[in-house]
N, C-alpha and C positions, 0 to 999 in steps of 0.2 A: 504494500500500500504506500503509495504518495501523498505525503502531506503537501496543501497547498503552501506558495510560498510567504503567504500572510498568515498563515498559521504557524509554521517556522518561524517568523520575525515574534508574532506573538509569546512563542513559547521563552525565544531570547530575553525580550521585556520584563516578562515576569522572572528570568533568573537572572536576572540584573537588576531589577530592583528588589529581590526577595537576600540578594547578597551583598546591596545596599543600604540595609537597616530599615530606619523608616522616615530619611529624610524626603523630598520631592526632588527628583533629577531630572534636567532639560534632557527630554526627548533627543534633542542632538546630541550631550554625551553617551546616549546609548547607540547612537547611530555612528559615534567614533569609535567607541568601543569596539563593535563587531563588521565596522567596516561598509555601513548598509546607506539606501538613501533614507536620507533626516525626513526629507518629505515623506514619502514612504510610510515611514516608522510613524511620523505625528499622525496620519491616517488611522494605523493601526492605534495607536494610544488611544484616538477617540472613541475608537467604535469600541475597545476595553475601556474606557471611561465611561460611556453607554452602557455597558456591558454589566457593570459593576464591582470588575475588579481591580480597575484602579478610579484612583480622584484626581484631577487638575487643579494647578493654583495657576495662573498667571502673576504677569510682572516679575522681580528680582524676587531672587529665590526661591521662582517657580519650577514648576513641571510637573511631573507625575510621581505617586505613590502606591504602591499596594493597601487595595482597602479589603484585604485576607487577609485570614491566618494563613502563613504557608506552610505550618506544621497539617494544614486542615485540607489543603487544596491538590486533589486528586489528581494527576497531567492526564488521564483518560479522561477525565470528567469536563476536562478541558478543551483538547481535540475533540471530543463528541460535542460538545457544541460549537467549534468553530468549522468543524468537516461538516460538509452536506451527507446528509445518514444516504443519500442516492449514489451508490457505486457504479451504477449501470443505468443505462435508461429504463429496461423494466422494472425497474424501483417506482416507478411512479408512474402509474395508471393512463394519465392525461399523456405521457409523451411516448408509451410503451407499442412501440412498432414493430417488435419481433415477432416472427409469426412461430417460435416455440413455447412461446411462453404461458399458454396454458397447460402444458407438459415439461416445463425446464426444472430441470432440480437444482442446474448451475444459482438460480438464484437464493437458494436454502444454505449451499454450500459458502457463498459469497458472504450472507448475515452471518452464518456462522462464523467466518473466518475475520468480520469486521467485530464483532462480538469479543469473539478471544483477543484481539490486535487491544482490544481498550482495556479489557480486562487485565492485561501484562501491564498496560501503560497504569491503570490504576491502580499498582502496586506502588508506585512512588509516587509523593509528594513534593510539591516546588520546594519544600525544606530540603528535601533531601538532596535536588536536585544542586539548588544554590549553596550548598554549605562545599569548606576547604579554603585553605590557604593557598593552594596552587589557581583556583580559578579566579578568586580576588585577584592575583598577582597574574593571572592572563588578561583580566580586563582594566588591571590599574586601578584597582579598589582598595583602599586602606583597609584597617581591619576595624569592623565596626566596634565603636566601645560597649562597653562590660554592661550586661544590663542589669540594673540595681535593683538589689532585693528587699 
């Protein structure tokens, strides 16, 4: 399976800001970070700001934050919502021009195998995903401070 390449950039966002702490980051330094267009990426932030997993601030000292938990946030649970659940056209009724498809089994096959793809992916959390001191130090992240108990 292919992930679209806005759900890729998406998935980057959330483990840059989940290995960010909980300040707000310009959009553009995530797009330096991983080398991507800014534009691009502010696209993507919105429609996650929409979404409700991050919040925007404008002006100085804006950008975006994670408004999860990421101890809490599933990456299957993630891609299932930003993947269209339609692998194929006879996924969906209205545009389904095959003419085996009242006898195909490839498509039982195909849910299944989209099924198990999320199921693996929701074994890990964007905690898990963002945590180490080698990936801070691939994106040039300091090391967030100590959270006070």
């Amino acid at each position: 399976m292919r992930l679209k390449v806005s759900t890729d950039y998406a998935l980057r966002v959330l483990i840059y800001l989940a290995a960010s702490g909980d300040r707000y980051v310009p959009t553009s330094e995530i797009a330096d970070a991983f080398g991507i267009s800014a534009d691009h990426l502010s696209k993507i932030s919105k429609s996650m700001t929409a979404g409700g997993w991050l919040e925007g601030r404008r002006g100085t000292g804006g950008g975006v934050r994670l408004t999860v938990d990421p101890a809490a946030l599933r990456i299957g649970a993630v891609v299932a919502e930003l993947e269209a659940p339609e692998l194929v056209e006879c996924f969906q009724e209205a545009t389904d021009a095959c003419t085996i498809s009242p006898s195909c089994r490839l498509k039982g096959a195909l849910l299944d195998a989209r099924a198990a793809f999320l199921e693996v992916l929701d074994a890990y959390t964007l905690e898990e995903l963002a945590r180490g001191k080698e990936l801070r130090r691939l994106l040039s992240l300091a090391e967030p401070p100590p959270v006070p108990e």
